[in-house]
N, C-alpha and C positions, 0 to 999 in steps of 0.2 A: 556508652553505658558500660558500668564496672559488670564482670560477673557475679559479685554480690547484689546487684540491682535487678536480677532475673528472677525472677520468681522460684518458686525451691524445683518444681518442675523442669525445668527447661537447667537450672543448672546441676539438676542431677542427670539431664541428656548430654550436657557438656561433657561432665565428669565423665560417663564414660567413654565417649566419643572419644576423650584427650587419652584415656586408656588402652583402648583399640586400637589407638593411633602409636602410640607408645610401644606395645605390643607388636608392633605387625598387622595385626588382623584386621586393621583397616585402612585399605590404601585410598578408597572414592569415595563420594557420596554423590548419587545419578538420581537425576529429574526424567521421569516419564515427560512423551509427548501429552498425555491429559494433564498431567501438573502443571506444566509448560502454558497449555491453554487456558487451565482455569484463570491465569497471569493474566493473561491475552485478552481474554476476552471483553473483560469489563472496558477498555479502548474503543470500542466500538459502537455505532458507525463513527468513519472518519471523512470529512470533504474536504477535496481540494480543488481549486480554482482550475478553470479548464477556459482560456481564453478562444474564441470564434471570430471570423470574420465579419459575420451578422449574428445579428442577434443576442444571447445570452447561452453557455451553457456551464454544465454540471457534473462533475465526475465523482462519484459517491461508494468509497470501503464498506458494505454492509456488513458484510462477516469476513473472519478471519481464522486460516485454522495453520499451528507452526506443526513441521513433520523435521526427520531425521533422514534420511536418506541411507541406508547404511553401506554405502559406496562410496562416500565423501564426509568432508568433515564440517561442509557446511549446514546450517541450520535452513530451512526452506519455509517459508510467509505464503499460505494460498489465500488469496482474495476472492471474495464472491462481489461484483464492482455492477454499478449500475452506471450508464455515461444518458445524458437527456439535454438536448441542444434546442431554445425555444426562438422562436423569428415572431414578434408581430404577434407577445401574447399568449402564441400556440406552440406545441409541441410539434418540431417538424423532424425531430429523431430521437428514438431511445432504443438503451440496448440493453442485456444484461452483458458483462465483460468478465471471463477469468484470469486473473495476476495472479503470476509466483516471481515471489521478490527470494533470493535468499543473501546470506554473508556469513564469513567468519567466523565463530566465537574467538576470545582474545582474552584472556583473565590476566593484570595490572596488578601484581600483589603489593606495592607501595601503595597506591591508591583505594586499596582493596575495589577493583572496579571491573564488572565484567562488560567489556564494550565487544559492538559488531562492526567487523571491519569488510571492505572487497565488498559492498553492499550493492545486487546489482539486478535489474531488470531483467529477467531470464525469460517469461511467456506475457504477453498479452491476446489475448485469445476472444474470440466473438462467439456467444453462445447463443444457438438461435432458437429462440423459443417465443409464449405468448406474450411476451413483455415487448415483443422488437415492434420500433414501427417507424412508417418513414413515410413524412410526407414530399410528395412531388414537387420543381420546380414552379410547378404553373399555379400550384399555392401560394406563393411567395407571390410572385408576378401580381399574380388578381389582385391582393390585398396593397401593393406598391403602385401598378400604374388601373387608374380606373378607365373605365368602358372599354372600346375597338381597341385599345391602343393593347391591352394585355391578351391580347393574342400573336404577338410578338415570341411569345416563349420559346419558340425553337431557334431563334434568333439573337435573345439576348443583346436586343438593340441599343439604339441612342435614348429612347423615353426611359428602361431600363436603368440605363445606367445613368441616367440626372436622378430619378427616384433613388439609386441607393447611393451615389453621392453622397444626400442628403442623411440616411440612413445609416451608414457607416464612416461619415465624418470625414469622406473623400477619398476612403481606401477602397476605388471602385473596381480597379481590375484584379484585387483581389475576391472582394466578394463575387463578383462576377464568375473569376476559376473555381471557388468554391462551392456557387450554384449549382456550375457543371457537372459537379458527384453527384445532386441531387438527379439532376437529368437520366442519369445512367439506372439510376433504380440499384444502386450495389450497395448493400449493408456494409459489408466486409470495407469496401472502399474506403467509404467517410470515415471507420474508425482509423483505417492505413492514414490516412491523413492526421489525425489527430493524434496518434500511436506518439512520436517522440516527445511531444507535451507532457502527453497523459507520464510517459514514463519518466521526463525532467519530475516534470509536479510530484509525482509519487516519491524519488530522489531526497528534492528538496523538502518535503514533508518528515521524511524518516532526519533527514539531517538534525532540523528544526526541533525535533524531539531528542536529541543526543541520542541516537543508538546507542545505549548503555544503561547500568546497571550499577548500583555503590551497594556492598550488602551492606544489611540491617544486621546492628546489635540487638534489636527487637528480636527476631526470630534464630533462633538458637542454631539452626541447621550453616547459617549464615554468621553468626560469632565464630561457630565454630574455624569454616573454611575459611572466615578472613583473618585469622589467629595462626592457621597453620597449612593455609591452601597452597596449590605451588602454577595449578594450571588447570585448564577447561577446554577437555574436546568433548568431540558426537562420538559416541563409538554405541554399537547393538541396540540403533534407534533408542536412546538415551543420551543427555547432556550431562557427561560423567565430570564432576571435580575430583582433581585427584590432590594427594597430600603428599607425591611425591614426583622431582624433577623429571 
């Protein structure tokens, strides 16, 4: 879009913008972290695929909040995450989870494109409150092998394992080590187990969305810096564009 195509507003913010710049007097143009979020927020919630050994589950982005760190020049992604893994129907774990993803910024002034680069799985964290819950192995059991024979549970025997055979499609000594976590009664456990999934999945999801950014000749603030921008760091908890090398 021409700057004749802007509205007279937005090219009387150009106008002087290209002045200031002209001038000296202005070398940045910095995004608050609340700017930054109000961006952000509308994304949300996001799921992504969370493959188990039995059963079905679910690894769910409720909220999301970006921060600035002012000791680096990475941008930081906190997640507020829910993980819920069902066997047979029922709900036999749920958790609330906290992510922080962060990466890069990287401003492309050919492309006018501001992409995240170094994008990388920093916390996955178990938060333990009312939401957590976890059912016992001997759940499973009952519902898989019926009468005398499902008091086996501590055993994890032969009936066992022809029932989930059947159930997970012949991947029996896997399901079987994964029952094992439930045995234990550890929260923290089962997600350690599901922990390099969750963080591939989350990975692959950010991928899938281009981490990046093409500014818009619609909004003025973005004509301006894709006309005469030169780079894009964090600096004093702010995403500074600067107009100069």
């Amino acid at each position: 879009m021409a700057l004749s195509q802007l509205n007279w507003q937005d090219r009387l913010h150009v106008l002087v913008g290209y002045c200031l710049l002209k001038t000296g007097r202005l070398t940045f143009d910095a995004f608050s972290e609340a700017e930054l979020n109000d961006i952000v927020r509308p994304y949300f919630p996001i799921k992504v695929p969370l493959d188990v050994p039995i059963g079905e589950g679910s690894f769910e982005c409720l909220e999301g909040q970006l921060t600035m760190p002012a000791s680096t020049n990475r941008l930081t992604l906190q997640l507020f995450c829910s993980v819920e893994i069902r066997a047979l129907g029922t709900t036999i774990y749920r958790a609330h989870v906290a992510v922080s993803i962060s990466a890069l910024p990287n401003y492309y002034p050919a492309s006018r494109t501001l992409r995240f680069t170094d994008v990388r799985v920093d916390v996955v964290h178990l938060l333990n409150d009312r939401y957590s819950l976890l059912k016992d192995t001997q759940f499973i059991i009952d519902r898989l092998v019926p009468g005398p024979l499902s008091g086996l549970s501590s055993l994890l025997g032969q009936p066992l394992r022809s029932a989930l055979s059947i159930v997970t499609a012949g991947s029996t000594e896997q399901a079987l080590s994964y029952l094992r976590l439930y045995l234990q009664g550890n929260t923290q456990r089962i997600l350690d187990y599901h922990k390099p999934k969750i963080e591939q999945q989350l990975l692959n999801e950010l991928e899938s969305r281009a981490v990046g950014y093409t500014l818009s000749d619609d909004v003025w603030r973005e004509y301006l810096f894709a006309r005469w921008g030169k780079r894009v760091v964090v600096e004093e908890k702010s995403l500074r564009f600067y107009f100069t090398e």
